[in-house]
SERO-4910 file (N, C-alpha, C, O; in steps of 0.05 Angstrom, whole numbers):
BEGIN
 pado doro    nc1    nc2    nc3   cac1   cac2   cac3    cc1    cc2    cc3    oc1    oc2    oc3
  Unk    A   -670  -1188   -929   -659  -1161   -928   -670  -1145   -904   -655  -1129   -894
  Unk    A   -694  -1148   -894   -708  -1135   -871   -688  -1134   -848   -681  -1114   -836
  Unk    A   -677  -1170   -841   -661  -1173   -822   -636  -1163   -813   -625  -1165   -791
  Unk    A   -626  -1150   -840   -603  -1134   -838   -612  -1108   -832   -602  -1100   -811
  Unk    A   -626  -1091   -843   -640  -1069   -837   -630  -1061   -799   -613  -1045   -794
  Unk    A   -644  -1074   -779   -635  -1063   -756   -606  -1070   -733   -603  -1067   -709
  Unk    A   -587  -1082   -753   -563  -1086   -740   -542  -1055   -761   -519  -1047   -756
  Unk    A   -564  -1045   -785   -543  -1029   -798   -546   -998   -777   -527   -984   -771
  Unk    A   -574   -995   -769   -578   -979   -756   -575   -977   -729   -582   -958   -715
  Unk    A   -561  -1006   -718   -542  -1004   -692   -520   -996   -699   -509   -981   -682
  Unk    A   -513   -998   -713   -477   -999   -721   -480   -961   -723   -466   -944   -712
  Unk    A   -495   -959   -735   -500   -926   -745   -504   -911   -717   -491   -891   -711
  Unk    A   -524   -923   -700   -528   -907   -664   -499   -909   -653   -490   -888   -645
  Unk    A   -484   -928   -652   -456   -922   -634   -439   -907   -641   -423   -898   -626
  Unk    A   -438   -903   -663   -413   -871   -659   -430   -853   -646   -417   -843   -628
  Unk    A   -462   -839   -646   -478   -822   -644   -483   -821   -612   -490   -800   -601
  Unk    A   -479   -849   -598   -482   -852   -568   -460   -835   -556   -462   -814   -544
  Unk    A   -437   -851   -565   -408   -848   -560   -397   -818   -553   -385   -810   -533
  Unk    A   -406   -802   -575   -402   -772   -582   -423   -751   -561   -419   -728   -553
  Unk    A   -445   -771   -557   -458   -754   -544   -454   -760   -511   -461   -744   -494
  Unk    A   -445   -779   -506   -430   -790   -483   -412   -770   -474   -414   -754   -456
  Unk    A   -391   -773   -491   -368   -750   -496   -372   -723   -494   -354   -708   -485
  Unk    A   -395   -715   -503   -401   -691   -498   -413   -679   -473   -406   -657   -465
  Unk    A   -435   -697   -458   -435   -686   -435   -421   -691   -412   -428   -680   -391
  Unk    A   -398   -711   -415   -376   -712   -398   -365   -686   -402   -358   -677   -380
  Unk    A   -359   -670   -424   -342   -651   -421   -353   -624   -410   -338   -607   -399
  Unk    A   -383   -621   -415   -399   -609   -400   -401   -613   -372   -403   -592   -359
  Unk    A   -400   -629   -363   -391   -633   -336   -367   -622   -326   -363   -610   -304
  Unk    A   -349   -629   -344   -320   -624   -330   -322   -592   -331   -318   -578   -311
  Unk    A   -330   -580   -358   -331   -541   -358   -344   -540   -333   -330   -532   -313
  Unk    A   -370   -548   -329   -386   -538   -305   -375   -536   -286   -374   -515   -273
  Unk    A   -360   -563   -277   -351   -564   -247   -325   -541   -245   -320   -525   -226
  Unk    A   -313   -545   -266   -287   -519   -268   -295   -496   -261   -287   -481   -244
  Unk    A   -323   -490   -284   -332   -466   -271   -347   -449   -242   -348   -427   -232
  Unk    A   -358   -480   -237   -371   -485   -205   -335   -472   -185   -334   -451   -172
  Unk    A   -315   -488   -190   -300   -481   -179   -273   -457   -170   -259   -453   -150
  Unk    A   -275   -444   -199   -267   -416   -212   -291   -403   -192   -282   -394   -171
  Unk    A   -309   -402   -194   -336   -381   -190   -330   -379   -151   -333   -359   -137
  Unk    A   -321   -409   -141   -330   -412   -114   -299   -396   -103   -297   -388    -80
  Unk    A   -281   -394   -119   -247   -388   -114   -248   -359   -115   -234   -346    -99
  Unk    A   -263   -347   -130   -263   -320   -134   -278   -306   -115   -270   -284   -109
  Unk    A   -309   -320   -100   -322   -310    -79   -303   -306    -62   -302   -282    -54
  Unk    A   -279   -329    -47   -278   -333    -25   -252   -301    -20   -248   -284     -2
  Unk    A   -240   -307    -51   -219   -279    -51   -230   -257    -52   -216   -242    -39
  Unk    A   -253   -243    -62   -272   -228    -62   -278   -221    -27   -279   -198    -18
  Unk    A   -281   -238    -14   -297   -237     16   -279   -235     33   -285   -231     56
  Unk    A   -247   -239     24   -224   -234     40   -219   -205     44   -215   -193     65
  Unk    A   -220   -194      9   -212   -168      7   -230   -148     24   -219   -132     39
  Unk    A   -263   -152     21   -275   -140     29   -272   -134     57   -267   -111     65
  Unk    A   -274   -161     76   -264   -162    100   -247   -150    109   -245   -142    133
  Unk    A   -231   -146     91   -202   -132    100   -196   -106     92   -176    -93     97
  Unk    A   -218    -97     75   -231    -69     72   -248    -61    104   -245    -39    115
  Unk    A   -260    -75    111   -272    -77    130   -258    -66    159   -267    -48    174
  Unk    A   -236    -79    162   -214    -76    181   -199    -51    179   -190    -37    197
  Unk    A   -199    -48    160   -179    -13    160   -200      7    167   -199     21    188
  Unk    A   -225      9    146   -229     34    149   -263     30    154   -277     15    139
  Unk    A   -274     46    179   -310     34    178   -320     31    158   -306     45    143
  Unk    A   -336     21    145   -357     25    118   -370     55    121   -367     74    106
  Unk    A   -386     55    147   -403     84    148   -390    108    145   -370    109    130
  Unk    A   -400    131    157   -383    155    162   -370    158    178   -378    152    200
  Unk    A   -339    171    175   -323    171    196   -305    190    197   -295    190    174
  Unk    A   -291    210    214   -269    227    215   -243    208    223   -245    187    236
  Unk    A   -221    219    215   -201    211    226   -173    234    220   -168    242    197
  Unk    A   -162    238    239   -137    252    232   -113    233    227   -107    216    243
  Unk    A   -101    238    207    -73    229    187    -50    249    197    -55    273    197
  Unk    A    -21    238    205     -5    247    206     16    232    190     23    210    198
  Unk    A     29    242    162     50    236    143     74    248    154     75    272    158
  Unk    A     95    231    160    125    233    162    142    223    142    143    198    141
  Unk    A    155    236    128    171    233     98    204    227    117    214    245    131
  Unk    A    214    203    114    242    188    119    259    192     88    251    186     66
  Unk    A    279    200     95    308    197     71    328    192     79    343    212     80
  Unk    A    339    169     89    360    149    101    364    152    134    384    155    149
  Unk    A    333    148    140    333    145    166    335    174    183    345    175    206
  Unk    A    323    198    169    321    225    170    295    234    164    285    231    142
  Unk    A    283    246    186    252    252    184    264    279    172    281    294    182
  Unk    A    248    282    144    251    314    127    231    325    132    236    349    137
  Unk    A    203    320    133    174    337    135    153    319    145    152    295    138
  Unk    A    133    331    165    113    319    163     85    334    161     77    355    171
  Unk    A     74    317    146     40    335    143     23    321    158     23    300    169
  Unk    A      3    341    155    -22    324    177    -45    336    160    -45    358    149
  Unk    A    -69    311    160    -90    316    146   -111    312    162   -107    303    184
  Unk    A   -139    318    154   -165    309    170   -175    292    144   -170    300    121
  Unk    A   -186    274    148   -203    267    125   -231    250    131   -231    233    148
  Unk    A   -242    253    123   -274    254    120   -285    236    104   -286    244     81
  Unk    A   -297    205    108   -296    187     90   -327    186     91   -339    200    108
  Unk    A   -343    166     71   -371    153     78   -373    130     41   -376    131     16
  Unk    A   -369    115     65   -375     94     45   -362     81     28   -373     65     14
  Unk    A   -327     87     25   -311     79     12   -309     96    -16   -289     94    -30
  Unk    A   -332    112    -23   -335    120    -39   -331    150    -43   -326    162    -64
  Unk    A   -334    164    -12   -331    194    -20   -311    194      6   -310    178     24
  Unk    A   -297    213      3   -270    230     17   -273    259     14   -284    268     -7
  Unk    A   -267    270     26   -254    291     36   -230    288     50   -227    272     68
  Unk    A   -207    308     38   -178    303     51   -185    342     57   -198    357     43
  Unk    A   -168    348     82   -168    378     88   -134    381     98   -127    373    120
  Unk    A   -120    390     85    -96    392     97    -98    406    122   -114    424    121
  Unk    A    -85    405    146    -87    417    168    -61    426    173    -59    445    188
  Unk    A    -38    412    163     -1    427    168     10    418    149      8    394    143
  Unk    A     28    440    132     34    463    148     10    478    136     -5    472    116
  Unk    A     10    506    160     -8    524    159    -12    539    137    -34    549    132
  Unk    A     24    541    114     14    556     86     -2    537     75    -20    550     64
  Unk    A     -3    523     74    -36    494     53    -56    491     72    -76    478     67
  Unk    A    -52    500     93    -86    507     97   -113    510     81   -111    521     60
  Unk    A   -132    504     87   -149    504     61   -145    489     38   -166    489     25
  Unk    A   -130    477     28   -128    462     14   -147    433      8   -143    416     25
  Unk    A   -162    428     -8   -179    405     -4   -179    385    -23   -183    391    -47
  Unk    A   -173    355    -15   -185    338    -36   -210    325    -37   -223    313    -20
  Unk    A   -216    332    -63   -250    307    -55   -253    292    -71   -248    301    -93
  Unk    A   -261    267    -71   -256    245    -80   -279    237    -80   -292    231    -60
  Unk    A   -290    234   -111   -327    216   -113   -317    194   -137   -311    201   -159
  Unk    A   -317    168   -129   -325    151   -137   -299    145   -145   -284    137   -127
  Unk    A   -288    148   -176   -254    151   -174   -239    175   -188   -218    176   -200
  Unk    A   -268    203   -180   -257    219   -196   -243    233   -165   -248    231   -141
  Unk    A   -225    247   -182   -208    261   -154   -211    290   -155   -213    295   -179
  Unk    A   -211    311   -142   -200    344   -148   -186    351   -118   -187    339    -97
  Unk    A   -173    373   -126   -162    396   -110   -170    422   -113   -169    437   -133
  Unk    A   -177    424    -95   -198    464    -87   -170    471    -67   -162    460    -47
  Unk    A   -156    498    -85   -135    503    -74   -156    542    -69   -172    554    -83
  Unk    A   -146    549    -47   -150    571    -33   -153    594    -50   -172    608    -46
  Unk    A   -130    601    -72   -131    622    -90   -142    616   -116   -143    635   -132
  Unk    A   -150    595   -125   -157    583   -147   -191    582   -151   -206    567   -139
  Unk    A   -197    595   -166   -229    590   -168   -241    571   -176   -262    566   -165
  Unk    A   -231    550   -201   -236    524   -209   -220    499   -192   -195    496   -194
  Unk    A   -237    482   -178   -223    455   -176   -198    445   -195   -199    452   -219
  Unk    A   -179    433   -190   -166    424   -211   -167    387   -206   -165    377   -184
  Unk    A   -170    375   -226   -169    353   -229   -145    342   -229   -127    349   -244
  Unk    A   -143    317   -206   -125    295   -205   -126    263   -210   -147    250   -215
  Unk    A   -101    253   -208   -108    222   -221   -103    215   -185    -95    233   -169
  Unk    A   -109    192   -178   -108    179   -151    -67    168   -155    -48    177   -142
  Unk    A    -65    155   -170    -35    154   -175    -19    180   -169      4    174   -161
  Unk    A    -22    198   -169     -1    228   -165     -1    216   -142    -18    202   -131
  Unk    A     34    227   -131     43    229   -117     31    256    -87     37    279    -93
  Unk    A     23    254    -71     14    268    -50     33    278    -29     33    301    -20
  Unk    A     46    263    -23     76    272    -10     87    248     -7     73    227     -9
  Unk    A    123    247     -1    135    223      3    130    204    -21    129    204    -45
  Unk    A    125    186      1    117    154    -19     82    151    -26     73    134    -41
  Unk    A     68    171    -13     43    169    -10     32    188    -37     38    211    -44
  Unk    A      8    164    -51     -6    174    -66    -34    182    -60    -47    176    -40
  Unk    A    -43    198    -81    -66    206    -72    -87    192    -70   -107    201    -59
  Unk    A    -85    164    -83   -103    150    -83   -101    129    -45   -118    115    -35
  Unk    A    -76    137    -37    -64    113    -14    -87    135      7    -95    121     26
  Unk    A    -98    161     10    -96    163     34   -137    174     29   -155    178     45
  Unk    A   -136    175     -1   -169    191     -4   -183    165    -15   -207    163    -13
  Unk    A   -166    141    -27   -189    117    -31   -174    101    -18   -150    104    -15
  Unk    A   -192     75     -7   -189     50      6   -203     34      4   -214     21     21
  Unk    A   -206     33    -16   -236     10    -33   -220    -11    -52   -228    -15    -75
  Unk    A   -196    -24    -43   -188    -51    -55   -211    -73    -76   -210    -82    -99
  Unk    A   -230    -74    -55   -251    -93    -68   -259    -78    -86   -254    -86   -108
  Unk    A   -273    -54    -86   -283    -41   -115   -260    -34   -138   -266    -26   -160
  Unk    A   -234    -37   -128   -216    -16   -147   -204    -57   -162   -199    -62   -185
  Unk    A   -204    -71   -146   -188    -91   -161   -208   -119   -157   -227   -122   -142
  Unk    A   -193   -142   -184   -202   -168   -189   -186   -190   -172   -167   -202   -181
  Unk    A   -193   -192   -152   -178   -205   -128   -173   -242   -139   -189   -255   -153
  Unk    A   -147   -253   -126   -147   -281   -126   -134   -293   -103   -118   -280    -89
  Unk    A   -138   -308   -100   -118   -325    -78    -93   -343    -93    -99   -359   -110
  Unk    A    -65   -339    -85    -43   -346   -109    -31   -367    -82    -15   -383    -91
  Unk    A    -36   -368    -55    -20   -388    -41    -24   -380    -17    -36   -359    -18
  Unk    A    -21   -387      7    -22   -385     25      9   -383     43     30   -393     34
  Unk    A      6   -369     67     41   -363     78     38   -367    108     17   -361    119
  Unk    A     64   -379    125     56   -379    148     79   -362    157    102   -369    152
  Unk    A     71   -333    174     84   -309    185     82   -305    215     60   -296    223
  Unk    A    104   -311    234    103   -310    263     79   -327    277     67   -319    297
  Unk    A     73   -348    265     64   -371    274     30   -365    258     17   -385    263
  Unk    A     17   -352    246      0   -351    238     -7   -351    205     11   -349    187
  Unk    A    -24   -353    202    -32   -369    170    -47   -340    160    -62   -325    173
  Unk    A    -37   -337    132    -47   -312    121    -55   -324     92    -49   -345     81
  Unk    A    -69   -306     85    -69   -308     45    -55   -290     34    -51   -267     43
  Unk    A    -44   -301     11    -32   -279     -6    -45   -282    -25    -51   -303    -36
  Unk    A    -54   -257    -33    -73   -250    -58    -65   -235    -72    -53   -216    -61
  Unk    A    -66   -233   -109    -63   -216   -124    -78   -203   -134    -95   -215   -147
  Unk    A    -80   -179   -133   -104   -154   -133    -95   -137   -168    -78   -119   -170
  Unk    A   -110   -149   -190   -105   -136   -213   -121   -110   -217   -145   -113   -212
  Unk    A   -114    -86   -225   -144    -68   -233   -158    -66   -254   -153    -72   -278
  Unk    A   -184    -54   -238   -207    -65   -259   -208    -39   -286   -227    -36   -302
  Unk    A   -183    -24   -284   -179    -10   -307   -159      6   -293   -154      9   -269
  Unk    A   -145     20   -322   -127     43   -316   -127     62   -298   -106     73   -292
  Unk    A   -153     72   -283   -159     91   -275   -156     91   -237   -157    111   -223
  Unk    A   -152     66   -231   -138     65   -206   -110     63   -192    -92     62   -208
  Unk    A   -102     62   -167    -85     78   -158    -58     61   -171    -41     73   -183
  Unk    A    -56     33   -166    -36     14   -172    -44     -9   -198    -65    -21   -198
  Unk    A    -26    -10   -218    -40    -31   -232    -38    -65   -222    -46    -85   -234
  Unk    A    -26    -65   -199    -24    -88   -194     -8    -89   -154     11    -78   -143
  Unk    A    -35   -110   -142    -13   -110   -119    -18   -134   -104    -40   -143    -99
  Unk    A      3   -144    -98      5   -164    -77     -3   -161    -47      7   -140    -38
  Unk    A    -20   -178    -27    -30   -166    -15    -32   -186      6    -49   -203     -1
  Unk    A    -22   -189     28    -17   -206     55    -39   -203     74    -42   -181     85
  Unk    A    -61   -227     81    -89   -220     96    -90   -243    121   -100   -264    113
  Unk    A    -83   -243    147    -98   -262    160   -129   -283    157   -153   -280    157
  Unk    A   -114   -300    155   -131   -312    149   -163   -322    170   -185   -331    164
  Unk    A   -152   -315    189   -166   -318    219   -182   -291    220   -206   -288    219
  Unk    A   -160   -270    222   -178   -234    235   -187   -226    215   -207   -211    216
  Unk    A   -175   -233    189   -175   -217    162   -164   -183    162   -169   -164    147
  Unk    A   -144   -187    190   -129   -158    191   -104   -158    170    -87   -176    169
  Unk    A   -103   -138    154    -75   -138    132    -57   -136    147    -57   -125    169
  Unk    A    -28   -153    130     -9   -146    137     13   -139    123     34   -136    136
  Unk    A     15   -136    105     35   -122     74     22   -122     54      3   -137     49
  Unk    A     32   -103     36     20   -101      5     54    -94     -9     74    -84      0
  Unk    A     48   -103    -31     75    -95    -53     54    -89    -67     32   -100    -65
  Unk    A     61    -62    -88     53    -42   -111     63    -41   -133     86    -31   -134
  Unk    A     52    -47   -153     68    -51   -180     60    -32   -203     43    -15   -198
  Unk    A     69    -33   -224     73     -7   -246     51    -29   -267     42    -51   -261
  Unk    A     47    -15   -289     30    -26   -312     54    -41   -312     50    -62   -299
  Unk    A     84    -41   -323    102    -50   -333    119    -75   -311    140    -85   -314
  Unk    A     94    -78   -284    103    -99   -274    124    -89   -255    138   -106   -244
  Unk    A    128    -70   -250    158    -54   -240    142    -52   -206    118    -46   -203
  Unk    A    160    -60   -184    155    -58   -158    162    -24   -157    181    -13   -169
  Unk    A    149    -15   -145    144     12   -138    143     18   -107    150     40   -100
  Unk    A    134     -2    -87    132     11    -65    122    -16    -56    111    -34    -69
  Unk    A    134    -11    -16    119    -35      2    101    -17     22    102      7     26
  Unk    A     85    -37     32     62    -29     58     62    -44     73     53    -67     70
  Unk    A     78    -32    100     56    -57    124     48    -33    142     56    -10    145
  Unk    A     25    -49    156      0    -51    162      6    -53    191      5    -76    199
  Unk    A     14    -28    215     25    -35    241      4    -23    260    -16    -10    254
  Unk    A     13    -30    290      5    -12    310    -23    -16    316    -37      3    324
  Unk    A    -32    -44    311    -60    -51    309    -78    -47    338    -74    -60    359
  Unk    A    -99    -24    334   -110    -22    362   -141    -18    359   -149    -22    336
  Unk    A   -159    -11    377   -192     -4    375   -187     23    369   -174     39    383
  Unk    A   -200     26    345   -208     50    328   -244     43    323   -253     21    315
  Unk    A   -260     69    333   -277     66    314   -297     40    315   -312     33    297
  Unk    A   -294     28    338   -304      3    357   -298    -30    341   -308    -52    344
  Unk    A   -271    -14    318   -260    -46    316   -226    -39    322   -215    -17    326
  Unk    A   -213    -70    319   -185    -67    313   -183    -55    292   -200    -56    275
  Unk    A   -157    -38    291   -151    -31    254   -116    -21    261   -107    -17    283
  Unk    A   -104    -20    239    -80    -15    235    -79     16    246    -99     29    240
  Unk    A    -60     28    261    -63     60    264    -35     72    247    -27     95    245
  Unk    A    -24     48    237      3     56    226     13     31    202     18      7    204
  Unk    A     12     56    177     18     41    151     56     52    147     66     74    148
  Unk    A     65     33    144     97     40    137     98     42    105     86     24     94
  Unk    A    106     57     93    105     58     52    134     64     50    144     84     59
  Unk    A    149     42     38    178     40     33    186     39      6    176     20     -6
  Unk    A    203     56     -7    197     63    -36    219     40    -48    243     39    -42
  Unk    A    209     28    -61    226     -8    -78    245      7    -96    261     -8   -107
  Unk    A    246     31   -101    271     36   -117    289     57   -108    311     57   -120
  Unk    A    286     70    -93    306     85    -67    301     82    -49    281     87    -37
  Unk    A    333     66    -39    331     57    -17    330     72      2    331     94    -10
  Unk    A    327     78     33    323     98     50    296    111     52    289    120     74
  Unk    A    283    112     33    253    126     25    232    114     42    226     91     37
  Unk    A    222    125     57    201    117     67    173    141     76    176    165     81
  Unk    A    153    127     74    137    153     94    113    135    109     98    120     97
  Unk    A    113    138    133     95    134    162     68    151    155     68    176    151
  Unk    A     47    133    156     21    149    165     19    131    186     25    107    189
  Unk    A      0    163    209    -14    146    237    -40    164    238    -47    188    239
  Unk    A    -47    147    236    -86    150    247    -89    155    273    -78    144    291
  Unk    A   -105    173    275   -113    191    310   -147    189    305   -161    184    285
  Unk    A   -153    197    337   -178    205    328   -200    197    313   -219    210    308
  Unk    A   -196    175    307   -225    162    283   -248    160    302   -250    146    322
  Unk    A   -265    176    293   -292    179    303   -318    171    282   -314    179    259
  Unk    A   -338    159    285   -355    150    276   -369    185    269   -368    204    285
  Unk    A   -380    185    246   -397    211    241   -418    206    217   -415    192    198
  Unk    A   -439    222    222   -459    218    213   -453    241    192   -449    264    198
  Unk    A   -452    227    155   -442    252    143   -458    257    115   -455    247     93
  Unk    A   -474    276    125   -487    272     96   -480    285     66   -464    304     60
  Unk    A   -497    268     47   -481    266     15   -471    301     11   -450    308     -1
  Unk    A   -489    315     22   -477    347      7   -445    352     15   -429    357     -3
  Unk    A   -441    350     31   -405    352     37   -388    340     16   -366    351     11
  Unk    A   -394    324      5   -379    315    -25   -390    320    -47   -394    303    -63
  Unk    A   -395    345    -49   -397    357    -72   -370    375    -87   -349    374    -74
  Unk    A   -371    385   -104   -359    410   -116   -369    435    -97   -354    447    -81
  Unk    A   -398    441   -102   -408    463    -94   -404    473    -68   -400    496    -62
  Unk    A   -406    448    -51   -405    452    -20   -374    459    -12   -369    480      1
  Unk    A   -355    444    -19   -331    449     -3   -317    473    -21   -293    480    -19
  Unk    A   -339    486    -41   -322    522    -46   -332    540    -26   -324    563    -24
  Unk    A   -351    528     -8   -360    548     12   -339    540     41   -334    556     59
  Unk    A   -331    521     39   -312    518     55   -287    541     65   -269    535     81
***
């Protein structure tokens, strides 16, 4: 009877090998998936950034905005703004035309938005989605923080007038930013943008962007001219051009509440 004893307790180890065989094969396979998910998401992450990079400096910076509103190939109005950035994170918008919205201010901390209107003693609070003029929202011209506002991927790659771009889908990281969803065209070489499509919670195309007129701003290349073409009336468009971007040293008190009522 002894002799049987250790062939019953082989027979008993091989399902127990087998299973546990099985098991860290599949541990392997999660890992490497996740090794590879984790390494897919850096590289889309470091595109966006980059290409945050390219539009607008990181540091402090002035630049003057001029908006021209198109309705079937008919310039109806144009505004002009100063705006006042540092860090992706704070804005100042100052309307400068027309002369009745003078004084008018947006300031923008983090993703909360307001307007300090001239006769008004309280700020009034805005969403970055409101419409600002034309096709342009308030979030298109006071935030430019793609990488902080969305969960970036790489969905394919495109080749456009002989050069290789990524196309990436930019989801948000909540309700509270400007687009819930956008498609987003990036050289793959300069990491200079070159289109975005804008979508609704409901998936609905809302608006196009390209990304023109690329020159030294600000001691890099950058786009000086965004085209915004509205996906559901046709004819709709509105032109911003960037002037003037100057490097400035801007410290945190200017984006306050308190400070720009003394304005």
């Amino acid at each position: 009877m002894d002799s049987v004893r250790p062939r019953v307790r082989s027979k008993l180890a091989w399902p127990t090998l087998v299973l546990g065989m099985a098991a860290g094969f599949m541990y392997c396979l999660n890992t490497l998936a996740q090794d590879t998910v984790s390494a897919s998401e850096k590289v889309a992450k470091d595109v966006v950034e980059r290409a945050d990079r390219v539009r607008f400096p990181q540091g402090g910076f002035q630049v003057d905005v001029a908006i021209s509103n198109f309705n079937g190939g008919q310039a109806t109005e144009t505004r002009r703004y100063r705006v006042l950035s540092k860090g992706n994170e704070n804005t100042v918008v100052m309307v400068t035309e027309p002369a009745s919205e003078r004084g008018q201010i947006i300031l923008m901390k983090d993703r909360d938005l307001w307007v300090f209107l001239p006769n008004v003693s309280q700020p009034v609070r805005l969403a970055l989605a409101q419409r600002l003029t034309g096709e342009v929202s308030n979030g298109d011209i006071a935030r430019a923080n793609f990488a902080g506002d969305y969960t970036p991927r790489i969905v394919r790659s495109e080749e456009i007038g002989g050069q290789a771009y990524h196309v990436l889908e930019l989801t948000a990281v909540d309700r509270g930013v400007t687009y819930h969803r956008v498609m987003y065209w990036v050289n793959q070489q300069t990491f200079q943008p070159h289109k975005a499509e804008f979508y609704s919670l409901s998936n609905r195309l809302l608006k196009t962007c390209r990304y023109e007129g690329f020159q030294k701003m600000a001691g890099e290349v950058r786009p000086s001219r965004l085209v915004m073409e509205d996906a559901l009336r046709q004819g709709e468009k509105s032109v911003l051009e960037y002037s003037d971007m100057t490097p400035r040293d801007l410290p945190d008190r200017i984006f306050t509440k308190d400070y720009l009522k003394r304005l």
